[in-house]
N, C-alpha and C positions, 0 to 999 in steps of 0.2 A: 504494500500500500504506500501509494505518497506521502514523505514527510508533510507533516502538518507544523503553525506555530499559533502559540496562543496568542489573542491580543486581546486587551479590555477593551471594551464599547464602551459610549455612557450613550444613552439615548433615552429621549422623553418616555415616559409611561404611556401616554397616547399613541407612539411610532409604536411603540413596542405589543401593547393590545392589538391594535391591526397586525402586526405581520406576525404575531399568535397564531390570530383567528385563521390569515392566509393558511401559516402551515400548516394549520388544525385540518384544513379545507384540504389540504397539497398531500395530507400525510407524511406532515414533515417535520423536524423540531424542529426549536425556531433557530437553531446553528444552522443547517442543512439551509433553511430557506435564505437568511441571509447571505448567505454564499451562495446560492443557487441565483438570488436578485444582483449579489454583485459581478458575476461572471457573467449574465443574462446582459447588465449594463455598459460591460468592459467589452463585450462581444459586437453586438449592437455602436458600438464606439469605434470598432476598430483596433482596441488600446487591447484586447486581448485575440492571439490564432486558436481559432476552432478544436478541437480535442481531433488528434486523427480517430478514421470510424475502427470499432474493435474490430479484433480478426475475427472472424466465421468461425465458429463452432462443428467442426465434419463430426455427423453420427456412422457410428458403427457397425448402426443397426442396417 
């Protein structure tokens, strides 16, 4: 798995209720969704490259 690093946030109790509720909705916790909003944002900007697509999975069977 990718190294990860911690960082503190501080943000409003209001930002934070919404992007609760979002995860709640997304099936997400709300780590996962903010990451998922800020890589969404960085992408859409240009400022982050797309994830290359994973390799294909060949079955056996």
């Amino acid at each position: 798995m990718a190294e990860r690093k911690a960082y503190p946030l501080r943000i409003s109790p209001a930002v934070l209720e919404a992007v609760q509720r979002w995860a709640d909705d997304d099936l997400r916790s709300v780590n996962a969704q903010i990451e998922f909003l800020l890589r969404e944002a960085l992408r859409r900007s240009g400022r982050l490259k797309p994830r290359p697509p994973a390799e294909p999975v060949e079955d056996d069977g």
